[in-house]
PAZAPA-4460 file (N, C-alpha, C; in steps of 0.05 Angstrom, whole numbers, plus 32768, in hexadecimal, padded with zeros to 4 digits):
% residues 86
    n_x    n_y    n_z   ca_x   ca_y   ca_z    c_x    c_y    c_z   seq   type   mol
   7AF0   7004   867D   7AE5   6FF8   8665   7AC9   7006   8660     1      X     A
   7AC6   700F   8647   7AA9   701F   8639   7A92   7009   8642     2      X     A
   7A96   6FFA   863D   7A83   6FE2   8637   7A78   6FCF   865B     3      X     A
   7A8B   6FD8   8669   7A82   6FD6   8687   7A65   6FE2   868F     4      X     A
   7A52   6FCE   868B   7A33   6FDB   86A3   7A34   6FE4   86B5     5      X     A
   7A55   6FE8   86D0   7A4E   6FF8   86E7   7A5B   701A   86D6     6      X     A
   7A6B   701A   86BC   7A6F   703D   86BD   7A54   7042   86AC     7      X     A
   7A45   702E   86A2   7A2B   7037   8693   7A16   7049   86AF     8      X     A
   7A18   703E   86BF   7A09   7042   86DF   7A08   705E   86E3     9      X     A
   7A25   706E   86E4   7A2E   7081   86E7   7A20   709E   86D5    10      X     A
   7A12   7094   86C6   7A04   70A1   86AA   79EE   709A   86B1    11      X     A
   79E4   708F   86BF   79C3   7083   86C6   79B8   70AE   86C9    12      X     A
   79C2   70B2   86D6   79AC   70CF   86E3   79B6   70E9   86D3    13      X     A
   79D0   70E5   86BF   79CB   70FF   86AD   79AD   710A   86A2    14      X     A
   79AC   7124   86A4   799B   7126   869B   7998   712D   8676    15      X     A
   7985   712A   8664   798C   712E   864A   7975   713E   8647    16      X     A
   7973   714E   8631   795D   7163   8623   7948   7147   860B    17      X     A
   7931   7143   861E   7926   7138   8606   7912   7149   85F9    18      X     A
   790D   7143   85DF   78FE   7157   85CB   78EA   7140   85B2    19      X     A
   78D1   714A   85B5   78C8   7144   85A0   78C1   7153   8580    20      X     A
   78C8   7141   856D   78C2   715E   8550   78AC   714C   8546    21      X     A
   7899   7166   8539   7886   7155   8533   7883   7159   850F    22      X     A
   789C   7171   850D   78A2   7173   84EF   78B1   718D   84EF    23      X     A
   78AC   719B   84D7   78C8   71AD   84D0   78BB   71B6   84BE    24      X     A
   78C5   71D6   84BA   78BB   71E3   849D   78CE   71F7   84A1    25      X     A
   78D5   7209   8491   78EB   7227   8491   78CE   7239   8485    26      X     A
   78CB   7250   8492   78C0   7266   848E   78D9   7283   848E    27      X     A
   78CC   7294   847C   78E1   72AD   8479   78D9   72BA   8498    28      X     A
   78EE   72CE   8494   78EB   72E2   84B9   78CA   72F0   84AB    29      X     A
   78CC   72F5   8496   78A8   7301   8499   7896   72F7   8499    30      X     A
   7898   72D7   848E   7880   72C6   8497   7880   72BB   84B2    31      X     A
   7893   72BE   84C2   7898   72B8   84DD   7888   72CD   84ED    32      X     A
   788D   72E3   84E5   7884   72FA   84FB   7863   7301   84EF    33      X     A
   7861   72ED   84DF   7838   72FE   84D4   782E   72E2   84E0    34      X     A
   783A   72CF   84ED   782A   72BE   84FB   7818   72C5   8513    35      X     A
   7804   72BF   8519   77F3   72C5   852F   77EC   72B1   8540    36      X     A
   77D9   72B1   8555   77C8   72AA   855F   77B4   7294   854D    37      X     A
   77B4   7286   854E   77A8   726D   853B   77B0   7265   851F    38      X     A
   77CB   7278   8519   77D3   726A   84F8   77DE   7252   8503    39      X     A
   77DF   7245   84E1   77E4   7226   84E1   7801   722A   84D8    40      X     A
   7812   721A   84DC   782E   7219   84CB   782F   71F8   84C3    41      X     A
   7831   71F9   84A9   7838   71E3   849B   784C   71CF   849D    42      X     A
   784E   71B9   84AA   7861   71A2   84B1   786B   719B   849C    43      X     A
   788A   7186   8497   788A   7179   8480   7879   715F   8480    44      X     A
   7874   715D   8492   786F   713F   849A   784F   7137   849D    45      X     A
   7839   7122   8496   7826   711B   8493   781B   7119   84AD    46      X     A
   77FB   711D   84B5   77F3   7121   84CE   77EF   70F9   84CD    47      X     A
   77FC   70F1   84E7   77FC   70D6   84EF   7815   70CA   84E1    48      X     A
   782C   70D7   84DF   7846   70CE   84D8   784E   70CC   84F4    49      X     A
   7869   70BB   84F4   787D   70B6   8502   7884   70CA   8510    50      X     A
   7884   70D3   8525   789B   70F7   852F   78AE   70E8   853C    51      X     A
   78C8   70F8   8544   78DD   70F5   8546   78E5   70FD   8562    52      X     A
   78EF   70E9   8573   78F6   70F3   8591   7919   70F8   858E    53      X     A
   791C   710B   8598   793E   7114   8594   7943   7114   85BD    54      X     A
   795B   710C   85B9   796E   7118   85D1   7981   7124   85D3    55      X     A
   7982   713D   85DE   799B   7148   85D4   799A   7157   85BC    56      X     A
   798A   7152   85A0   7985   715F   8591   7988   7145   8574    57      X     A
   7991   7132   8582   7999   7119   8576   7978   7100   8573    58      X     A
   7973   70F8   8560   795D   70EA   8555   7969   70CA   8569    59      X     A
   7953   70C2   8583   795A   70A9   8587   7945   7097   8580    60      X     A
   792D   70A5   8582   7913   7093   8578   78FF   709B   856A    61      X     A
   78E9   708B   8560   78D2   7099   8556   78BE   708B   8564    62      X     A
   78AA   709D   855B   7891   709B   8572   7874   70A4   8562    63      X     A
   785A   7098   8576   784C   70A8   8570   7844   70B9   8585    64      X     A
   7829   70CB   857E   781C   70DF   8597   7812   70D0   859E    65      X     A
   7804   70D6   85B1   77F1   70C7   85C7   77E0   70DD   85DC    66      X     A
   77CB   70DD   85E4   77BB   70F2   85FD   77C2   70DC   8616    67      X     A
   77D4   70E7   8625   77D5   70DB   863D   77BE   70EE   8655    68      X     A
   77AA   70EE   8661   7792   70F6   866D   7791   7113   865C    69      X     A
   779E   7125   8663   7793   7144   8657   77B3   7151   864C    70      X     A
   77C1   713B   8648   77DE   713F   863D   77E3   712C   8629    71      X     A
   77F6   7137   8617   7805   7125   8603   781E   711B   860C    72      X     A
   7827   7100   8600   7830   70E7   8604   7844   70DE   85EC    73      X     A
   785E   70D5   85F1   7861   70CB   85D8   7861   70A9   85DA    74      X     A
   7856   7097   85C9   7855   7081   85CD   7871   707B   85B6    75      X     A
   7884   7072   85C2   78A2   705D   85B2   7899   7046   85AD    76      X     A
   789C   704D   858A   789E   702D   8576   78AE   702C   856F    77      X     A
   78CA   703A   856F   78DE   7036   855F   78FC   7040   8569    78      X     A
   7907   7030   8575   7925   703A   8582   7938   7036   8562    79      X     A
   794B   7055   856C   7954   7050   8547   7970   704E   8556    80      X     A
   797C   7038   8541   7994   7022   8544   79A9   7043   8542    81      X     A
   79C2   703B   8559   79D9   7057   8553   79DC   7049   8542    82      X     A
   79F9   705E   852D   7A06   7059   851D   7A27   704B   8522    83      X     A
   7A2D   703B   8529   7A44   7032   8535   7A61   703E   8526    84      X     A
   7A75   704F   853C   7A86   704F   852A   7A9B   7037   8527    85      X     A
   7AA2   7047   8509   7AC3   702F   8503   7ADA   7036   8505    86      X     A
***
């Protein structure tokens, strides 16, 4: 049975790819390659918006940044509901 907590157990130590986005833009291959050493690239997204934690490549939460001592952090406000199938 799917819904059994001891085969959920069995999945406890997969490992998954987590990823944070902190936004998105498309640049052409020549505005890609005249980037340097200190250019800025333009986000879609507002500085102090929501970013998006994916697993797998799949959106499970949102979050914000955070400075954890001399590193960044994501702090989770927001577990996003799956989509159930029918």
């Amino acid at each position: 049975m799917i819904g059994d907590g001891r085969n959920l157990d069995l999945l406890m130590n997969v490992s998954l790819g987590v990823s944070v986005e902190l936004g998105r833009c498309t640049l052409s291959l020549g505005e890609l390659l005249k980037l340097g050493a200190g250019a800025i690239v333009e986000l879609d997204r507002r500085a102090g918006a929501p970013i998006d934690v994916l697993a797998n490549g799949r959106p499970i939460a949102r979050g914000e940044i955070v400075a954890v001592d001399d590193r960044f952090g994501v702090r989770i406000t927001e577990i996003i509901a799956r989509k159930t199938a029918r």
